[in-house]
LOMAR-322312 format. One record per residue: residue in one letter; x, y, z of N, C-alpha, C in turn. Coordinates in steps of 0.02 Angstrom, whole numbers, plus 50000, padded with zeros to 5 digits. Each point is the difference from the previous one (the first is absolute). Layout:
N
('A',(X,Y,Z),(X,Y,Z),(X,Y,Z)),
...
//
This chain:
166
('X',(50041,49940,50000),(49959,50060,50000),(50043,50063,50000)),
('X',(50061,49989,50020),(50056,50080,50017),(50014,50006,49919)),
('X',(50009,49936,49944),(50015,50025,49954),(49927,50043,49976)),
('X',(49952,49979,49993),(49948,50041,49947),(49983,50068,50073)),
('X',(50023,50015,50044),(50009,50057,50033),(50059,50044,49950)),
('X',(50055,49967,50000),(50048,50027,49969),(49987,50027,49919)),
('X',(49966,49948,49982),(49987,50022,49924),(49957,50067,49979)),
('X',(49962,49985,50064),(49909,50073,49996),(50050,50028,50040)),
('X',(50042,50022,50041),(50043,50057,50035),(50027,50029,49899)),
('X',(50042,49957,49977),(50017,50033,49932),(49950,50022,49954)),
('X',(49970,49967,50003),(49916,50028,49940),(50002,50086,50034)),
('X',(49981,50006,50055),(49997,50060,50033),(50042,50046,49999)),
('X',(50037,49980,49990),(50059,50045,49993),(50024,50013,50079)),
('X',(50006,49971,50040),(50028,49993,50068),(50071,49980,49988)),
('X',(50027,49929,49964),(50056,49985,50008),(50009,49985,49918)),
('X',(50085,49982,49999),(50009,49982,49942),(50019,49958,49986)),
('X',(50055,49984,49944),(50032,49945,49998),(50059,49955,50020)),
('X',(50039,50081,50045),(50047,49968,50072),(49968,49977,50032)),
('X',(49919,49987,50000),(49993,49994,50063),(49985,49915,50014)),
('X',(50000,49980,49924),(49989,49932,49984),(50072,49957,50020)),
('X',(49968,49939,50018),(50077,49963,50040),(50044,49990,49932)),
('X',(50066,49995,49988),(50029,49964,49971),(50006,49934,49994)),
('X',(49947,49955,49983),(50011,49922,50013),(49979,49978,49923)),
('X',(50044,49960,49977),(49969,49964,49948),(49940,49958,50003)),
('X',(49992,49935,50049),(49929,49980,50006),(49939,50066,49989)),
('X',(50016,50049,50024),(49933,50051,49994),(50005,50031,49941)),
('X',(50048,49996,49969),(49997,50018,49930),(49952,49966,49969)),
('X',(50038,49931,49996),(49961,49935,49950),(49941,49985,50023)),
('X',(49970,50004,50057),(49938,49981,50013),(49967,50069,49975)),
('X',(50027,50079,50008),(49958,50024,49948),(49983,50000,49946)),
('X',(50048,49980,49981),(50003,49980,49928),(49954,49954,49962)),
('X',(49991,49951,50045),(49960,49959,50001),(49922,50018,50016)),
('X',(49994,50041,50034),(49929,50036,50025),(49993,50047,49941)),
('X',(50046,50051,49982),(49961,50038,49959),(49972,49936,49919)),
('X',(50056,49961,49976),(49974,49962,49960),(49934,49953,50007)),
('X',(49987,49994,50050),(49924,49964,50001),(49944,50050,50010)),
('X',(50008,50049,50037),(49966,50050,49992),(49993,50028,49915)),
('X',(50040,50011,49973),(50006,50023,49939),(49965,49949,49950)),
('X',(50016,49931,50004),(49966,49968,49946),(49931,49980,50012)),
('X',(49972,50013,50100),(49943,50002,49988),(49964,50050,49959)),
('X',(50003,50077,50030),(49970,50048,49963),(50012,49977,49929)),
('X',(50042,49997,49963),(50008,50017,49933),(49990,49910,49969)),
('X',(49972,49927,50043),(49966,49979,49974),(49920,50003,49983)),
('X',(49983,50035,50062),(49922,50010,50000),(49995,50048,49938)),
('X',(50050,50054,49946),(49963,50020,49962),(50032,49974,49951)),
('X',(50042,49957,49968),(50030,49980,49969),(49982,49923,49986)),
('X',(50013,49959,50040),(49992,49905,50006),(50061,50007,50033)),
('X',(50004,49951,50044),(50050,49977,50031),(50078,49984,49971)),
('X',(49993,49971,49941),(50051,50010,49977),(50046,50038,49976)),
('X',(49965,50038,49950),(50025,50071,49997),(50012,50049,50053)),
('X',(49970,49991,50055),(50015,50043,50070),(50057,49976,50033)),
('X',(50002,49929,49994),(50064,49979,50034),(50070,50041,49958)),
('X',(49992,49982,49927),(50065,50033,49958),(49999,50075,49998)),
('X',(49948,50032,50028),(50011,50088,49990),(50010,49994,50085)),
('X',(49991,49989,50038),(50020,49986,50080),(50085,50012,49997)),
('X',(50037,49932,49960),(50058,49989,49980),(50056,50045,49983)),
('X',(49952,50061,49935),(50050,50025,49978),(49991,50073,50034)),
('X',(49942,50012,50061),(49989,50062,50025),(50050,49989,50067)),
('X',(49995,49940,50032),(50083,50026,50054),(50047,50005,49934)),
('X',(50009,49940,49975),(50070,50021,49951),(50030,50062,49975)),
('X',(49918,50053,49978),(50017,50066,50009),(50015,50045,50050)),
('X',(49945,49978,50050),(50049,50046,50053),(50051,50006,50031)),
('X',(50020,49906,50036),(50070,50002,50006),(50053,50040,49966)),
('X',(49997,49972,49937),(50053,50052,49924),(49988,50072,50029)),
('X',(49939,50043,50012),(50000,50057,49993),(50038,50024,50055)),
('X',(49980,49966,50077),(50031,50020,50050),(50098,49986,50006)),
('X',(50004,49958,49969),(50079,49967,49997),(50013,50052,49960)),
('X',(49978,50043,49934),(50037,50028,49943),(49995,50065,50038)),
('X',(49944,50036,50032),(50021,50061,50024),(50046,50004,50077)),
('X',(50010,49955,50028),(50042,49976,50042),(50074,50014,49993)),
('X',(49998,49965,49947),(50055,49979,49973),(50041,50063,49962)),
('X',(49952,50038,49965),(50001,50066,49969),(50032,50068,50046)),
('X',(49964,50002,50052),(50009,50021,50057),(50064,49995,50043)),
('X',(50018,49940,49994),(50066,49979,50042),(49971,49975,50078)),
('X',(49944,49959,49995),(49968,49999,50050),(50000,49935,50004)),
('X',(50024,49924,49977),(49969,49948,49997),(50004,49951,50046)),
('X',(50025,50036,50065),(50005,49967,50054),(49921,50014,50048)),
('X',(49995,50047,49968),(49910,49999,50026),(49940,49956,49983)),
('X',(50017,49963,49953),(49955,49971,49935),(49966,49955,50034)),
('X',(50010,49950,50052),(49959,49934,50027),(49949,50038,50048)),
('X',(50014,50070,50030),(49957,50048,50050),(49931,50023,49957)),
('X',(50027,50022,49941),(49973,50045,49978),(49925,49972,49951)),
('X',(50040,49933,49978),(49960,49957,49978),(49956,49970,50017)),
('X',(50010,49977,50085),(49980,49966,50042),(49911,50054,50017)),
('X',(50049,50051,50005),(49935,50058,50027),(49978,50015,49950)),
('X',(50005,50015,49922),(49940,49984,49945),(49956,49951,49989)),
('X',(50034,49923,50016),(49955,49951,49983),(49941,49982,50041)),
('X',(50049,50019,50073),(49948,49992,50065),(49939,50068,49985)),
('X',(49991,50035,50008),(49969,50074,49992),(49970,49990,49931)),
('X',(50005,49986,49949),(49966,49997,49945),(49962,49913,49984)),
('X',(50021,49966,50057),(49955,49942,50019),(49923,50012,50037)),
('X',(50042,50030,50055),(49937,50041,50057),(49950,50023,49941)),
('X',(50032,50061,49962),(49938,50047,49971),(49960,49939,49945)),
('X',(50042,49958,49950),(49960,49928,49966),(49953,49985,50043)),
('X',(50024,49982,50059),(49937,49964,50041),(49928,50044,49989)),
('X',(50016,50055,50013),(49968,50055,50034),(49929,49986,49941)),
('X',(50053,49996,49924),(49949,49994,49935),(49984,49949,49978)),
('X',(50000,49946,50029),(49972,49936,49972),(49921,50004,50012)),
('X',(49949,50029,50076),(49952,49993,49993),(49965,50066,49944)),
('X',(50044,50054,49989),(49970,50045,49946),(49991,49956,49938)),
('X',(50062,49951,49973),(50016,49971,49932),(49936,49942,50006)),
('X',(49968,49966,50061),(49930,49964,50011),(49952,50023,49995)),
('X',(50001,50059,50006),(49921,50061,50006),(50007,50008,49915)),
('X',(50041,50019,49971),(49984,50008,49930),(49985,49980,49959)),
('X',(50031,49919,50009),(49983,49946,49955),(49944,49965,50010)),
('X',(49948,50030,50063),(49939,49988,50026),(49966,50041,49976)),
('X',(50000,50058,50008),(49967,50074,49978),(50040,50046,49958)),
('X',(50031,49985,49932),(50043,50024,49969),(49966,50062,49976)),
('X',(49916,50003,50013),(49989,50101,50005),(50010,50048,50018)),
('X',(50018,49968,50096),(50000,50043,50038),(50057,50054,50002)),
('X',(50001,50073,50014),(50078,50028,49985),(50011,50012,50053)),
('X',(49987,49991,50066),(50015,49999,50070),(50074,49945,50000)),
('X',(49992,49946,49971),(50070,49953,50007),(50048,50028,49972)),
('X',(50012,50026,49945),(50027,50042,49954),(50023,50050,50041)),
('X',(49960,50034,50013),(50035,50056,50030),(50041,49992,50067)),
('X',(49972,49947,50030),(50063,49991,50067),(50069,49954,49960)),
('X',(50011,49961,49956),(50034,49981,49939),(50048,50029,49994)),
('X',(49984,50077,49966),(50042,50041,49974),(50043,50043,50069)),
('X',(49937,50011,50047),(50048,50009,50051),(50042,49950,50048)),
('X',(50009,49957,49997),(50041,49944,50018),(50062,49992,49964)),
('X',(49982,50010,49913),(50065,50027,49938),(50046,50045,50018)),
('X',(49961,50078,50019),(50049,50064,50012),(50027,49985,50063)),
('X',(49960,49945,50070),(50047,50008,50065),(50037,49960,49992)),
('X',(49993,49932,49956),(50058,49956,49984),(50078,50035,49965)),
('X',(49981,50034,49955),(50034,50064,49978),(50049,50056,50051)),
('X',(49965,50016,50043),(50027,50058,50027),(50046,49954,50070)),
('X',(49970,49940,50034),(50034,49939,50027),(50077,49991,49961)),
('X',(50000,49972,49937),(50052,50015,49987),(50039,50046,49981)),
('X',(49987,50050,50001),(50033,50036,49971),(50030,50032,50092)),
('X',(49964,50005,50043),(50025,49997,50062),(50061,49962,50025)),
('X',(49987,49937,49977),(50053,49949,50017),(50042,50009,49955)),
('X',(50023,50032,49929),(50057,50023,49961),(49993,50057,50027)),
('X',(49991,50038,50018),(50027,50084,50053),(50057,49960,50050)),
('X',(50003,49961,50036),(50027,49967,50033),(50058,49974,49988)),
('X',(49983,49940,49964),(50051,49986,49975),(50067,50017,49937)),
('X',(49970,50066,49995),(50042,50046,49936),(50032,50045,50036)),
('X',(49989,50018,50064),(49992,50061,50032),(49986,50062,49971)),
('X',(49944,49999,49945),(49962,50050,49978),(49963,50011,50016)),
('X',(49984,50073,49986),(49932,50042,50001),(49939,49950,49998)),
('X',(49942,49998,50011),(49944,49957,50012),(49960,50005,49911)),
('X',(50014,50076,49978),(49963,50005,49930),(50049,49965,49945)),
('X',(50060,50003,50020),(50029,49955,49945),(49989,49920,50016)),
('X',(49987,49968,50050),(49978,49937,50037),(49931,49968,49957)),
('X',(49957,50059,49995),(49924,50002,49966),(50015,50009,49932)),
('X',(50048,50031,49993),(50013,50010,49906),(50024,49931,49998)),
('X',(50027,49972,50026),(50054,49939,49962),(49925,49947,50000)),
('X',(49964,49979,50072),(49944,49952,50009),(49954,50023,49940)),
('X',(49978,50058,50003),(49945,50006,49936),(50025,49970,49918)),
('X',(50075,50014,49971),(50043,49981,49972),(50011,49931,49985)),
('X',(50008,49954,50060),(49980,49943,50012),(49946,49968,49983)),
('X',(49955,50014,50039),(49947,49980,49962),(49955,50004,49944)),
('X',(50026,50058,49962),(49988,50039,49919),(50035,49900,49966)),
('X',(50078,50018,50018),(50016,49946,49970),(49973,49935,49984)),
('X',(49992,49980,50099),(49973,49931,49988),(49942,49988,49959)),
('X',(49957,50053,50004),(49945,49992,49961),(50004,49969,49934)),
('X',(50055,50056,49974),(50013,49979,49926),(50040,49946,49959)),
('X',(50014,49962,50075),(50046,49952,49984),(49948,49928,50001)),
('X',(49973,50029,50047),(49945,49931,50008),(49950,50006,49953)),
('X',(49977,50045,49982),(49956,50004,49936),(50017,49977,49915)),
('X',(50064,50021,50011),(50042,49978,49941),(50023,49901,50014)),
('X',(49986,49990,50059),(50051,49921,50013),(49936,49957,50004)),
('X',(49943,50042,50020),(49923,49966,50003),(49960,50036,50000)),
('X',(49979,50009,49923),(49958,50048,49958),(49917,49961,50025)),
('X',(49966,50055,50015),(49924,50001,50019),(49967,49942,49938)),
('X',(49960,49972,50044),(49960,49949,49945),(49934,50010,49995)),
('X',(49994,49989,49933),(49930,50017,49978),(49994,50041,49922)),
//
């Protein structure tokens, strides 16, 4: 329970990503959490299979993103912290949207799900971009420029790697 304290302390912007232990087990078990989290949501709108392989290549992206600006930085001794406190924290907020991603595919009229959705997007957003303020030791708006950036990308990577059907 101290970890998902720890994780909603970072959602909040209370702590950051020093504040996450250095342990590899808590790495990989996030790692492991955000990936099941991830291929649930994105099997329920996809099929399972295809959610499992866009699950796959969405840590694959983030890891890369966090290791390359890390690394860019001269920072890459931060990288298992920093990671640790994205996957954990952007697990939490997944959770948060799995019963929105059930309400829609139940009542795909309603724009009440939608709209808590999109706001779950921009705090997932501004979450990371908090936790790169941190670990860059930058300004918080360049933290939000790089996360918004980020996720511009992934979008277009996953759209291009698993084009919409229909």
């Amino acid at each position: 329970m101290s970890l998902v304290r720890l994780f909603l302390a970072i959602c909040l912007y209370q702590k950051g990503p020093q504040d996450v232990p250095a342990s590899a087990a808590l790495f990989y078990s996030m790692m492991l959490a955000y990936f099941a989290v991830g291929a649930a949501l994105l099997g329920m709108q996809t099929g399972w299979l295809i959610g499992i392989g866009q699950a796959v290549v969405e840590l694959v992206l983030v890891l890369g993103f966090i290791w390359g600006l890390l690394a860019l930085s001269q920072k890459s001794a931060r990288f298992q912290q920093t990671a640790t406190a994205l996957l954990g924290s952007e697990t939490l907020i997944s959770v948060a949207a799995l019963p929105l991603l059930l309400s829609v595919k139940v009542a795909p009229q309603a724009a009440f799900p939608y709209v808590l959705l999109m706001g779950l997007m921009i705090w997932s957003m501004a979450v990371t971009g908090h936790i790169l303020r941190h670990a860059l030791s930058k300004p918080l708006s360049l933290g939000i420029g790089l996360a918004v950036l980020y996720f511009l990308a992934t979008y277009q990577i996953m759209a291009y790697w698993f084009p919409p059907r229909g």
